[in-house]
N, C-alpha and C positions, 0 to 999 in steps of 0.2 A: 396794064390790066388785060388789055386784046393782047397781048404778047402772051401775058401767062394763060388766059384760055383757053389760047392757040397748041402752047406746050401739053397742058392738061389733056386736053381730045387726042390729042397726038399720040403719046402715053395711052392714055386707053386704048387707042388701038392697035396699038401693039401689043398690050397684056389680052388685049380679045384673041388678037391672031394667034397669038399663041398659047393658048388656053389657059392661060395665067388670071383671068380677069375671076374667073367662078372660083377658083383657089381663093383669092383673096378675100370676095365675098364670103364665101365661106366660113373663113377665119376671123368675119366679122360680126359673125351670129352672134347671136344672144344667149345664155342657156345651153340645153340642150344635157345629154348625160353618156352621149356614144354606146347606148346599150346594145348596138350590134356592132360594134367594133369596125372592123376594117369592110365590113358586110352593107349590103342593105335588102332588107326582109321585103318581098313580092305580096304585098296584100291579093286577099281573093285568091289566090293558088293551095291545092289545086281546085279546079271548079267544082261546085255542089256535086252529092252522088246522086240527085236525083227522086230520090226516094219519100214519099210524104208519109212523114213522123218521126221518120228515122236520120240520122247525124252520123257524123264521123266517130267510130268507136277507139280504143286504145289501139295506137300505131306501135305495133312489134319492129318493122323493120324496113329498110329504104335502100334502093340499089340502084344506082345510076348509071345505066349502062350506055347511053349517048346520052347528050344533053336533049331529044327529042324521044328517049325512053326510059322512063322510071318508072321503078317495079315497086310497087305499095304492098306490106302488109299491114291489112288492122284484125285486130280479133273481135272481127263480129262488128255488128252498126248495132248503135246503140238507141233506144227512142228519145227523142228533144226531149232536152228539160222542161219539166210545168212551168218556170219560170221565163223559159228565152222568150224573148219575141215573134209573133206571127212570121212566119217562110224561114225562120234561122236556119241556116244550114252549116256555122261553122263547126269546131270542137270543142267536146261535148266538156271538159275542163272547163272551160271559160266565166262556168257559173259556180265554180268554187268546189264540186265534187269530184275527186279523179273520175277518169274513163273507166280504170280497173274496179270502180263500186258498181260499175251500171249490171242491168240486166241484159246484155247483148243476145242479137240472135247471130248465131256463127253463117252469117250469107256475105258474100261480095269479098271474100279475107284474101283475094290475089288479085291484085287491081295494076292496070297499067295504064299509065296516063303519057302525053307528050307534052313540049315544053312550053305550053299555056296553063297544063293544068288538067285540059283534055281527056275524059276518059276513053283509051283505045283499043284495050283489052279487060276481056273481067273472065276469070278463069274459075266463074260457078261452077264446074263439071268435077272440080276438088274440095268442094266446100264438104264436101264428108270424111276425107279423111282426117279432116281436127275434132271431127264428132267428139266428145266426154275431156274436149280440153277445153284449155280457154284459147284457142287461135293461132298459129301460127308465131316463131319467137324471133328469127332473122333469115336475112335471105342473103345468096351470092352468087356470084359466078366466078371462076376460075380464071386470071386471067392468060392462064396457058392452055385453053380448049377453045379451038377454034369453033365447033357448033355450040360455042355458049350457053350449055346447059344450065338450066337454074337449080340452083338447090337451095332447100327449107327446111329449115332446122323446128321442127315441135317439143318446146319441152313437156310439154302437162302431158304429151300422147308419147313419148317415149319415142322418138323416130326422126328419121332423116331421110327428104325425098328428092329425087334426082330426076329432073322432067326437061324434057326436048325443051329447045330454043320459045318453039310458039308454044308452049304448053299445051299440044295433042296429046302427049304421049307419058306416061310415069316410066322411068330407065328404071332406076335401082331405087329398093328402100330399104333401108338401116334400121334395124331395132322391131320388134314385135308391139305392137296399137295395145299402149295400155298395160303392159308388162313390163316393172323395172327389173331389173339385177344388174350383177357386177361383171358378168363373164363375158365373152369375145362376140354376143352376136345378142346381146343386152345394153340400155339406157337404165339412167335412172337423171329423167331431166336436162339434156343437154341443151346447148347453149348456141356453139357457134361453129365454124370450119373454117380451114385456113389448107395452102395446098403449096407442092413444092412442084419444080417443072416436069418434072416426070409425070406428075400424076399422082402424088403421095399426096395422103391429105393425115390431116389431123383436126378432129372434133375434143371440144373442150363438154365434157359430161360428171358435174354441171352443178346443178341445185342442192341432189341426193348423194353421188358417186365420189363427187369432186376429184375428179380424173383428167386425164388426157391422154385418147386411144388414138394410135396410129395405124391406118389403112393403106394397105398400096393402091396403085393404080386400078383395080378393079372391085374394090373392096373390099380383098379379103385382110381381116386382123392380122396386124404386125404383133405389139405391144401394148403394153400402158403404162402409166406412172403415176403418185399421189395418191394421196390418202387426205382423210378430214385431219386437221392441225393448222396453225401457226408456224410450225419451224420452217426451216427452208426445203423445197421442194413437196411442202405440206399444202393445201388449198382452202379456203370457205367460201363457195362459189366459184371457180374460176368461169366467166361471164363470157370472155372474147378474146380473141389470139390470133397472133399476126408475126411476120418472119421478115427477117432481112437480108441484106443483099449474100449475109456470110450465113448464112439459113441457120440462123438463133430464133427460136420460137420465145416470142412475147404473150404472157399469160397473164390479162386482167382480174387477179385472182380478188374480187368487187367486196365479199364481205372480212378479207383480209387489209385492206385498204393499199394496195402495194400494185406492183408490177413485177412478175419473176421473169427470169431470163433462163432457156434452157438449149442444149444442144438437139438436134435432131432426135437424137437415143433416148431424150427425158435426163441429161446430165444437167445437174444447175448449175447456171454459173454466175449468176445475180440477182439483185432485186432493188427496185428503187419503193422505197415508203413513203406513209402519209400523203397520198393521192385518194383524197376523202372515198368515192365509190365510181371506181373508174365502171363504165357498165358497156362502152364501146373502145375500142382501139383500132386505129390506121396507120399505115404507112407507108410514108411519103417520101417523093423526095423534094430538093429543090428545084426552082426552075432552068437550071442548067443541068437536071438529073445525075448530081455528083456526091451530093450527102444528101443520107437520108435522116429523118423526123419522126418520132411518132408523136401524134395525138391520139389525144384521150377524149372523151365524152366522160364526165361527170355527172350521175344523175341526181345527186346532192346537194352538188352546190351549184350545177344548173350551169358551166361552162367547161369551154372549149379548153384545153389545155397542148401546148408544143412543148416538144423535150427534145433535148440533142440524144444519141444513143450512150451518154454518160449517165443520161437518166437529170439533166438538167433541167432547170422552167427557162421556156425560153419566152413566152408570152400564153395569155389568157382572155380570154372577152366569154362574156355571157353575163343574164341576169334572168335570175329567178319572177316568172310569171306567164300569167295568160295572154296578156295583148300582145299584137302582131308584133315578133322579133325578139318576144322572151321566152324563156325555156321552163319545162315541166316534166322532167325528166328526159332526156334524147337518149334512145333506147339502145338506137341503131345510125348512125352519119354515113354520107355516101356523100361524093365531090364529078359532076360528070369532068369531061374534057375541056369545055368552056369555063370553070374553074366555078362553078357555080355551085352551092354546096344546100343538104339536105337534110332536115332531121324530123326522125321521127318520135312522137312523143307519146312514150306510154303514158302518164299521168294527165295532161294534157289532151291527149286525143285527138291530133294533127300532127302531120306532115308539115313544116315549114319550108320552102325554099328562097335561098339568098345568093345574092350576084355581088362580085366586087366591085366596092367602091370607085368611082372614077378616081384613080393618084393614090390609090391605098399603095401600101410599103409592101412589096410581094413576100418578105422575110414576115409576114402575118398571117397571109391566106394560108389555107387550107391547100397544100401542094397535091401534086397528080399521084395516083398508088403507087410505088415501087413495085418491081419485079425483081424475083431471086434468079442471077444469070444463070444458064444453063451449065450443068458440069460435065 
């Protein structure tokens, strides 16, 4: 029996040294239901905004630009619920009414925090141009400009703004405050922006238009393509759009339920269906950056979805709700460099951020953005 206690400790220590030992525990749990999948959700992030009465309002959109800067949009702080508890300061979801019911006042809607949660920038000096919308819709940056311009896509104001790195400065703005139509230097609604290395960009517009304009490098109109439909190269919503390594533009077209696939010129050349309400799209690659992935953001059925570029499922995790590490629509996902991933939640009314798992299967995470090579 001292023989085999002796083997036994032994063994342990070798599954210690080699980190073998919390694997097994692990696998020894009780329960549990893996509602964040290969993830684990950061309770308390990001920190309170500070504000007495007021809450985190509906999250338009999340931009990781290192893992110690993330650019928050919310449309507006919203006041606590009668219901929460004295100090709450989480999202404002929590108590069973979306964020997009509340009464928000449009203050704090460009927030930048660092990777505690931090608030490090608050870019009030814009809180007017969302004036007669509901807030701000998604945010990005390009990842071929090197002074990292932000730009913010407004659907309810008709506009697109293009603002220096530290947000002194507004560069360019797209579409006329409040004015839709259809023609070369009009919105009606748009959505989102995507860009090739040149400096070409393409906005997906959107709600009303259901288009997608293409701009050159300094904005002026190329083209456009779509019309409202069903058919192929037709739209209902197209939400979010994203390009690969052969610059195929991928178009979340959200209340068609599909993903289209189009050549630079707006030629179609596919579509993958039955993708409940894709409302975000990325793309990725692997961690050896040799194939790339898109995911999807679901804001229906409340997860994550990977696809090969055949348009396959390749894996899924999420679950519909409010406690910390379930989903309530993710409007907008962002992944910094640390492989750490972000979502923001319109219906919900928070920002989530999650870190991989110790020993997760990297063919699960949320991979780094691709880039379209240079031609």
């Amino acid at each position: 029996m001292k023989f085999g206690m002796r083997a036994v400790i032994a063994l342990g220590a070798l599954w210690a040294a080699a980190g073998m030992w919390q694997t097994a525990a692990r696998a020894q749990e009780k329960g549990g239901e893996n509602e964040t999948g290969p993830y684990e959700v950061v309770k308390g992030w990001p920190k309170p905004l500070g504000h007495a009465g007021w809450t985190w309002g509906s999250q338009g959109g999340v931009f990781a630009e290192s893992p110690n800067r993330i650019i928050l949009l919310q449309r507006g702080e919203l006041p606590v619920p009668e219901k929460a508890p004295e100090g709450y300061t989480g999202g404002y979801g929590a108590f069973g009414t979306p964020a997009t019911q509340g009464k928000p006042r449009l203050e704090h809607c460009i927030l930048i925090v660092d990777a505690d949660g931090t608030l490090i920038e608050d870019w009030t000096q814009w809180d007017h141009l969302f004036a007669g919308g509901r807030g701000p819709h998604k945010v990005r940056i390009s990842p071929y400009d090197p002074e990292k311009h932000v730009w913010i896509v407004d659907d309810e104001v008709d506009q697109i703004f293009e603002f220096t790195h530290d947000g002194k400065q507004l560069v360019l703005t797209l579409g006329e405050h409040g004015v839709r139509g259809s023609d070369d230097k009009h919105f009606a609604r748009p959505t989102d922006i995507a860009w090739l290395p040149d400096g070409t960009f393409f906005i997906t517009d959107g709600y009303v238009n259901t288009r997608v304009v293409k701009f050159d490098k300094n904005g002026k109109y190329v083209m456009t393509w779509g019309t409202k439909g069903s058919a192929p190269g037709q739209f209902n919503l197209p939400h979010s759009i994203a390009i690969d390594a052969k610059r195929r533009l991928y178009v979340a077209d959200r209340s068609n339920s599909r993903i289209q696939i189009f050549d630079e010129n707006g030629k179609y050349l596919d579509e993958w269906d039955n993708i409940r309400s894709p409302y975000d799209i990325m793309m990725t690659t692997d961690p050896g950056g040799n194939t790339e992935y898109l995911w999807v953001s679901d804001g229906v059925n409340n997860k994550f979805l990977k696809y090969d570029l055949n348009g396959k499922l390749l894996y899924s995790w999420g679950t519909y709700g409010s406690f910390p590490g379930q989903f309530w629509g993710v409007h907008q996902f962002a992944v910094d460099s640390a492989g750490n991933i972000y979502g923001a939640e319109t219906f919900g009314g928070r920002t989530q951020k999650f870190t991989p798992r110790k020993g997760a299967d990297p063919a699960t995470l949320i991979g780094q953005p691709s880039k379209v090579p240079a031609s």
